[in-house]
C-alpha positions as CSV (number, residue, x, y, z in Angstrom):
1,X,170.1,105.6,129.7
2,X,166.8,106.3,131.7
3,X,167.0,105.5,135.3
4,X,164.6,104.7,138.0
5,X,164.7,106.7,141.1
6,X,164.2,105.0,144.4
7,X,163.6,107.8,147.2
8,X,164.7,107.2,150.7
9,X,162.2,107.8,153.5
10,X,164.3,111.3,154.1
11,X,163.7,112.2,150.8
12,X,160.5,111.6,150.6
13,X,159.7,113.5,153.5
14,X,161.6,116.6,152.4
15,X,159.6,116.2,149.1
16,X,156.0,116.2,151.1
17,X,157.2,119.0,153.1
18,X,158.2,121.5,150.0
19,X,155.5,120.7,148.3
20,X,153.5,122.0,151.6
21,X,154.9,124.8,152.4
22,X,156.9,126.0,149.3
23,X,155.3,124.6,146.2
24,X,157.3,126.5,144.2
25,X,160.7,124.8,145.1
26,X,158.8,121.6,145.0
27,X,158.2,122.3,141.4
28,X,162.0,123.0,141.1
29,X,162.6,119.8,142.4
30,X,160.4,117.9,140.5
31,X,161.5,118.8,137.7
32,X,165.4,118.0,138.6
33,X,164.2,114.6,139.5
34,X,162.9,114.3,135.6
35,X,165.8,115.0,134.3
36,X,168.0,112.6,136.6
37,X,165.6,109.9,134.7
38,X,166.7,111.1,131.5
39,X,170.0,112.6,131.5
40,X,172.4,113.2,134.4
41,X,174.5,115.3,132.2
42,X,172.0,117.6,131.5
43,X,173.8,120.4,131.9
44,X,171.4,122.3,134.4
45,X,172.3,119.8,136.7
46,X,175.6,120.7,137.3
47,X,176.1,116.9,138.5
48,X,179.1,116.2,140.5
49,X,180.6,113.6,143.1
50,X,180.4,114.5,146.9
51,X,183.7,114.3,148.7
52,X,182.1,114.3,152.3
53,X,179.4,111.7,152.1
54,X,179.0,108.1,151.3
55,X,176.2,105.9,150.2
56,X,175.4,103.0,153.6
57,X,177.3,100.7,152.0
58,X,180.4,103.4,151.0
59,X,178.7,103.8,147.1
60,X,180.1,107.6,146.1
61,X,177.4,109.8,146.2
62,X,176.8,112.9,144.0
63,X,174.9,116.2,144.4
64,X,172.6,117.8,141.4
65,X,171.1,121.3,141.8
66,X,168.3,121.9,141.6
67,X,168.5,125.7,141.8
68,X,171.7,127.9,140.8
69,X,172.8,131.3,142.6
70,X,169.9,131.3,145.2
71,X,170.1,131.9,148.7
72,X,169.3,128.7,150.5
73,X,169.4,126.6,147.0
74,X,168.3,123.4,146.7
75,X,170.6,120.2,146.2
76,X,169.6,116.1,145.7
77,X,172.1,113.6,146.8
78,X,171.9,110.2,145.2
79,X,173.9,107.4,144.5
80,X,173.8,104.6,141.5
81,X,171.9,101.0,142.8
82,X,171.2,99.7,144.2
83,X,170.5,97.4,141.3
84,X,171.7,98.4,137.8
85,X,169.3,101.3,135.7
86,X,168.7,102.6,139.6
87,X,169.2,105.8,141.6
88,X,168.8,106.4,145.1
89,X,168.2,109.8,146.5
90,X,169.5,110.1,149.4
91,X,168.3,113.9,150.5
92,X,166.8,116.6,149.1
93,X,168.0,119.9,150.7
94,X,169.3,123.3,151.0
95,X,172.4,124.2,150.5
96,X,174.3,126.0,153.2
């Protein structure tokens, strides 16, 4: 199933400022986004559900990586919806 991403105003704003001052990462994260689209089982993605974070109206979010055994890797939190065939992304980040 293909989805359509719907970035929040967070996301889009960590996605203007990687590709500003790391364009490298932003290309990372671009290309995690494509495959989100196409297949959220793509293996790469490592997809899972977040226990610590909820969508605003309690959906379960999920974190995909977009890098793998990297300091300071980078993670996208979504959620399904909020219409059917739609993903959210809720942040685009490093992870601790």
């Amino acid at each position: 199933m293909k989805f359509r991403l719907i970035l929040t105003y967070e996301a889009q704003v960590a996605l203007q400022q990687l590709q500003d001052v790391a364009p490298k990462k932003y290309k990372k994260v671009l290309k995690t986004l494509g495959l989100m689209e196409i297949n959220l089982r793509h293996p790469g993605l490592r997809t899972h559900k977040y226990e610590s974070l909820q969508g605003p109206n309690q959906e379960d979010v999920f974190e995909a990586y977009v890098e793998n055994r990297t300091p300071g890797a980078y993670r996208v939190f979504w959620f399904y919806g909020p219409e059917a065939g739609q993903i959210t992304i809720l942040a685009i980040t490093s992870h601790p």
